[in-house]
Each structure stands twice: as C-alpha cells, then as structure tokens.
TIDRENNU-963776 format. One record per residue (C-alpha): residue in one letter; x, y negated, z negated. Coordinates in steps of 0.2 Angstrom, whole numbers, padded with zeros to 4 digits, always signed. Layout:
AXYZ;...
END
This chain:
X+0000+0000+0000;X+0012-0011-0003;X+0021-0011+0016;X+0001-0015+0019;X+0000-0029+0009;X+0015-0037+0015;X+0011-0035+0034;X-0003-0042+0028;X+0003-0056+0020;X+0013-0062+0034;X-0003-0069+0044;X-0005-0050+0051;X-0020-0041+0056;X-0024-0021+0054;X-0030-0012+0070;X-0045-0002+0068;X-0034+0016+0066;X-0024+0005+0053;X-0041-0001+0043;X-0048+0013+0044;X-0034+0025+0036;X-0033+0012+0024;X-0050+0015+0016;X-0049+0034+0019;X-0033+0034+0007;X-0045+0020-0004;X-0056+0034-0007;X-0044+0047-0009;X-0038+0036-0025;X-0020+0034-0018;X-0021+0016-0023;X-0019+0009-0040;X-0033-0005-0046;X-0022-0018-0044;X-0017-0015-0026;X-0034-0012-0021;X-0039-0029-0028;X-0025-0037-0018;X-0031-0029-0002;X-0050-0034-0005;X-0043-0053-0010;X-0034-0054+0007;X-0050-0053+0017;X-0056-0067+0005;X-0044-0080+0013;X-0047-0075+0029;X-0061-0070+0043;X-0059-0052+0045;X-0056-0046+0062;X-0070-0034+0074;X-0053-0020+0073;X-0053-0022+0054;X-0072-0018+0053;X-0075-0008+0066;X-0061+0003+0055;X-0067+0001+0039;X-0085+0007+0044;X-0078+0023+0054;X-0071+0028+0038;X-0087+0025+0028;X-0097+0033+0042;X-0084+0048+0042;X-0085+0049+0024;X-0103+0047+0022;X-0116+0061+0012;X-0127+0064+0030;X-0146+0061+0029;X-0157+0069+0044;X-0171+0057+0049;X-0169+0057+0067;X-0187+0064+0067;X-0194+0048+0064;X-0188+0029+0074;X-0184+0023+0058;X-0181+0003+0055;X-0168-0005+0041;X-0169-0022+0034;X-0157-0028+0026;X-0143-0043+0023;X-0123-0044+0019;X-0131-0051+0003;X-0116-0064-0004;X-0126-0079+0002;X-0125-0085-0016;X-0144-0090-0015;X-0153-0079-0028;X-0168-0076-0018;X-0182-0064-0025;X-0178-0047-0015;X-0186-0053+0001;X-0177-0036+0013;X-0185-0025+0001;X-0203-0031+0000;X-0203-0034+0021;X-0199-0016+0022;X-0213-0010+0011;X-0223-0024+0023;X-0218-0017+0039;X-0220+0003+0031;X-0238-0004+0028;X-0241-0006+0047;X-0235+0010+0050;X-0218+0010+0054;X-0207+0023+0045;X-0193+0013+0036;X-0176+0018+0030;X-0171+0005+0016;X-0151+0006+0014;X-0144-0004-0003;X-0137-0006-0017;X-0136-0015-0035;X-0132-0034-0033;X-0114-0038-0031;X-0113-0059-0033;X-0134-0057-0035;X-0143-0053-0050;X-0157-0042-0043;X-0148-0030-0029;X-0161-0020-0019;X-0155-0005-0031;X-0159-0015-0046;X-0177-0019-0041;X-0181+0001-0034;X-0176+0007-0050;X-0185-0005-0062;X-0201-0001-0049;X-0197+0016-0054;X-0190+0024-0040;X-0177+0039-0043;X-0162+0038-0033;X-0157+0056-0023;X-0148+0060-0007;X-0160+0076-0004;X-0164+0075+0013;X-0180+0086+0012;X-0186+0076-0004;X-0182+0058+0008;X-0192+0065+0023;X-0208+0068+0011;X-0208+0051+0006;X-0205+0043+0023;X-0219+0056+0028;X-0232+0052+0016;X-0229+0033+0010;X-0218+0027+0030;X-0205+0023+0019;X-0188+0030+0010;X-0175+0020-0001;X-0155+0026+0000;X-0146+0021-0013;X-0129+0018-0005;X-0117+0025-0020;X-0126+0042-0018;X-0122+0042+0000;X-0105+0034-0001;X-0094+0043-0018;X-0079+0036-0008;X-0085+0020-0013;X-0085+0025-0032;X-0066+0019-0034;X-0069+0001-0030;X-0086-0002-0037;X-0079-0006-0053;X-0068-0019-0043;X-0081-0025-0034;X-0092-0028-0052;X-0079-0037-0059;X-0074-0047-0044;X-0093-0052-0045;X-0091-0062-0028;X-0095-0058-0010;X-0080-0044+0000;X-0078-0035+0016;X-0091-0020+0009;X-0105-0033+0009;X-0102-0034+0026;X-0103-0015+0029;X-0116-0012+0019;X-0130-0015+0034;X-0118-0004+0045;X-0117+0012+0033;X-0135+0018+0034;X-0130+0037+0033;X-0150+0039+0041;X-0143+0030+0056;X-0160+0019+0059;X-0169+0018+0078;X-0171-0001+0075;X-0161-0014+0062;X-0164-0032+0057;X-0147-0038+0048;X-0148-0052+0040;X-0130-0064+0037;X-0121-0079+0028;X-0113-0087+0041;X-0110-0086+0060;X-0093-0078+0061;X-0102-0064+0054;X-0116-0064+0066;X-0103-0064+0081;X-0094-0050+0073;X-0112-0039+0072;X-0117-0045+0088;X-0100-0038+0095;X-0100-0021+0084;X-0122-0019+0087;X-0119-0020+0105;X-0111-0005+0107;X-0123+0006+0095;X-0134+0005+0115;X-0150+0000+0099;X-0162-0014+0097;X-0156-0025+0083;X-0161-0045+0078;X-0146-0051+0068;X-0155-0067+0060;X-0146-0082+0051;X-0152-0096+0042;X-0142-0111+0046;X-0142-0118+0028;X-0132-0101+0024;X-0146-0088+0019;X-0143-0071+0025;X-0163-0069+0028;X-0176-0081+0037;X-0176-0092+0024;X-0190-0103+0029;X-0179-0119+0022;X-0172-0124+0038;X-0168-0115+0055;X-0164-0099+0060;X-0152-0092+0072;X-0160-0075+0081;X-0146-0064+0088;X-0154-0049+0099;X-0147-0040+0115;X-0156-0053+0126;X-0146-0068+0118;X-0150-0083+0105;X-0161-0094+0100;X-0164-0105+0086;X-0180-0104+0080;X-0190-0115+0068;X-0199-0111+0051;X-0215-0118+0058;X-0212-0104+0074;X-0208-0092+0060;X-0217-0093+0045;X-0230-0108+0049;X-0222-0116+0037;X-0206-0129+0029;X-0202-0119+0010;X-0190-0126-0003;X-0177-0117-0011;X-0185-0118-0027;X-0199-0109-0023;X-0190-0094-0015;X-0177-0092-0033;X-0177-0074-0037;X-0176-0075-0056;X-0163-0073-0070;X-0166-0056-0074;X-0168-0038-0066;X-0185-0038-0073;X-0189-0055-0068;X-0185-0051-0053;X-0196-0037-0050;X-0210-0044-0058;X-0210-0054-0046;X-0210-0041-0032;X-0223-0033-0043;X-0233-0050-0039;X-0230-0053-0021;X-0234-0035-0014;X-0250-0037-0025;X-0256-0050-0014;X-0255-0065-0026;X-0237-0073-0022;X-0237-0092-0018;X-0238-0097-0001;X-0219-0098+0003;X-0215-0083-0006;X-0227-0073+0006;X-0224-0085+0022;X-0204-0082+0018;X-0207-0061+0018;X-0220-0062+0031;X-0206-0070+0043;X-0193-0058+0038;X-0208-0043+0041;X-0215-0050+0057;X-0197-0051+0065;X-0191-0033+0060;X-0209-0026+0069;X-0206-0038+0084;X-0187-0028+0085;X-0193-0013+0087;X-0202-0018+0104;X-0220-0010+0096;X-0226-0029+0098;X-0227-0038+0114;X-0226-0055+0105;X-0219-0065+0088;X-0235-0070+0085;X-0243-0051+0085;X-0229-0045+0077;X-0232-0058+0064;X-0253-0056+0062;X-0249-0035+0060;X-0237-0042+0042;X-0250-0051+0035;X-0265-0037+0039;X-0250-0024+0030;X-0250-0038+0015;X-0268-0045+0012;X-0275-0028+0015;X-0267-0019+0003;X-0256-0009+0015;X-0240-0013+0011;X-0243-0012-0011;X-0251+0006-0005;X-0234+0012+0001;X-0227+0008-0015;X-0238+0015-0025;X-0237+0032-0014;X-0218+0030-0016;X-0217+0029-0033;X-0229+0043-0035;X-0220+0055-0026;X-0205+0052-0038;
END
C-alpha cells in the first residue's frame, strides 16, 4: 500500500486493473486502518477518475453475495447520498410509490454515512429484517412489487472499511458506488447525485450497462429532485434542465424537505408521508422523484402520465399497501 499511496501522491491516477486490485486486497484485510484511511482521504482532494471507478465497482461486483431477480424488470432508486442535505428518506418512499403502481422494485442501501437516517436506518426501524436469501427476496418482490438489499449483507468485503467509513462520517468514493453495486442488477435505475462531475462520470459508466437509466441532479447540490431549484436529467437521449414547476408543480423550501434529528424522527416521518398526510412539498418532492423513475422505465409515454400514475400509488393507498405487505412477510 504504501508504493500506492506514493504513486498516488505524486498527482498519479490508478487504471481500472490497478483500482480494482486495490480494493480486492481492501477486502482481503491486507491493509492496516491507517493506510486504508489514507487511500479513501486521497479521493477526497481530488475527482476520482472513470478507470478508478470503473475498477473499484468490478471488484465490488466480483466480490458481491449474488441475488437472482432477473425474473422480474426490476427498478432501483437511489442517490450517492453525501449531499449533506438531511432530507427525509425521499429514494425510499418513491420506491414504495412506484412498487404501488405495480412496478417490482429492488431498493439497494445502506445506514447513513454523513446522513442521519440512511435507507437502512429507516427499513429497519419500519421493521424490515435484513437477509440475502434469494427465495425469501423473490416472495416479497412477488407479493408486496418490492424487495429491500441491505448492502453490508451483499457486500462482507466491505466489512473492513465500514468502521472507517463511520468514523470518517463524511462523503467517500463507496458513496459513489453504492447506486452501482446492486447485486439484483436492476432492468431500470434512477441515480440520483451531488454534483456534475459525478453525473458525467455515471453518464460515462451507465452507458455502457446498454440499460435505461435518468441520472438526476439538483443544481443547488441535492442528489434527488429536490423541488428547491432545478434539476439536471441525464438519460441516454441527452440533458435537459427541468423546472420544479415541470416536476413537481411546485417551488419547495429546504425547510420543509429536513429529514429530522433522529432515526426515529425520521421514520415517523416516512410513517406519515406513505399514509397519505405529508405536507404538500413533502409529497410533491417524492412524487417528482416517483414520477421520474416510472417515466425511465419507458412504461409511460409522457412525464406527466408518469407523474398522475405516483399520485394514484400515493392518495389511494397503493404505495402504504406495499409496505404493509412487506413488513408482513417479515
């Protein structure tokens, strides 16, 4: 590690072979603490390169617990999380919103990093029970169109820098691989990210999966449709910036998307928002992030359709049906 670290040092970049062997020997334990630290803190003064990610997530993907889905065009929503905004879990509930009309769902995450309530953190204070049993996954996805993989169960090679990671309590290169490890490999993917170097780097790397994706960006640095101010949209067609009013009929504040100061804070107010009785930028900000991971898969000819089948999963019930189906299979 430490020719690596000097190499690196030196202004150098790793090719994807390089990165990739790097993070195989990360999970093997061949580094101590300290040098792995030094390694993450090296891609925190820097941009990491397309070679360097492309690396890293071969390894993960290598070294990944496998999950058989392919039964079902399943979709993932999901940001790099990082964005430092502490918004209520918006990914999460847009999946249980987009399961409600229908389409199966494969939610990849983990506990919060630099957030307080991580996707992880609100499944299991829902009461989900984490497991990497595919037959048990394909039930839920089955009965309740939706399945939740908690990434440390999938990825143990990831075991030996979680406690880095906790203590570091700030955003690293695994946030940004996070939305590129699903082990369920899903059909469709809305990835959500903090800042457009990121979104060129996934528009390069999603390209080449041959999928549909939207990468979306708000330009006031939230790794969701934030409904504050505009939103880049990345797909295979090209971009566009788009307006809250096009997105969510609506201009929201920052305040009124804050996602608490507790894990339980935060999914009490999950509990409230898939019940139907959120404010009207809370459900406006998870409709937007709903209606735009329906209108990726190519199910909806328009936006706007897209966006009228998220509220029918919302005010109907459809959406806090699939969690209460998911839960129950637990």
């Amino acid at each position: 590690m430490k020719k690596i670290l000097q190499y690196l040092f030196e202004h150098k970049t790793l090719s994807a072979n390089a990165a990739k062997d790097v993070l195989l020997n990360i999970s093997k334990v061949m580094y101590s603490e300290h040098e792995v630290s030094a390694f993450i803190t090296v891609f925190l003064m820097r941009s990491i390169t397309i070679d360097e990610l492309q690396g890293f997530r071969d390894a993960l993907l290598e070294l990944c617990v496998p999950v058989d889905l392919s039964d079902y065009e399943t979709i993932d929503i999901v940001g790099t999380g990082g964005d430092g905004k502490n918004t209520f879990n918006i990914s999460t509930l847009s999946c249980f919103i987009v399961a409600g009309t229908g389409q199966k769902v494969a939610k990849h995450g983990n506990y919060g990093a630099s957030s307080i309530s991580g996707a992880s953190n609100v499944m299991e204070q829902l009461g989900y029970s984490f497991k990497n049993d595919t037959s048990r996954l394909q039930k839920e996805v089955e009965e309740a169109n939706i399945c939740f993989l908690h990434a440390p169960l999938f990825h143990p090679s990831l075991k030996a820098v979680g406690p880095i990671r906790k203590n570091l309590g700030i955003r690293t290169f695994f946030n940004m691989l996070g939305p590129m490890v699903n082990p369920a490999k899903p059909a469709f993917q809305l990835v959500g990210v903090y800042n457009l170097e990121m979104a060129r780097i996934y528009n390069y790397l999603l390209q080449q999966s041959g999928k549909p994706f939207t990468i979306i960006h708000s330009l006031d640095g939230y790794d969701e449709i934030s409904l504050t101010n505009d939103t880049k949209v990345i797909t295979r067609e090209g971009e566009r910036i788009l307006t809250p009013i096009q997105l969510g009929k609506r201009l929201v504040s920052a305040e009124e998307i804050y996602g608490g100061n507790t894990v339980e804070e935060a999914a009490k107010i999950f509990k409230k928002i898939i019940k139907g009785e959120g404010s009207w930028a809370q459900n406006a900000v998870v409709l937007a992030n709903a209606a735009m991971a329906l209108h990726c898969t190519g199910k909806y000819s328009t936006y706007d359709d897209a966006y009228h089948a998220a509220v029918d999963s919302l005010e109907q019930g459809k959406a806090y049906d699939c969690l209460q189906k998911l839960v129950a299979l637990q």
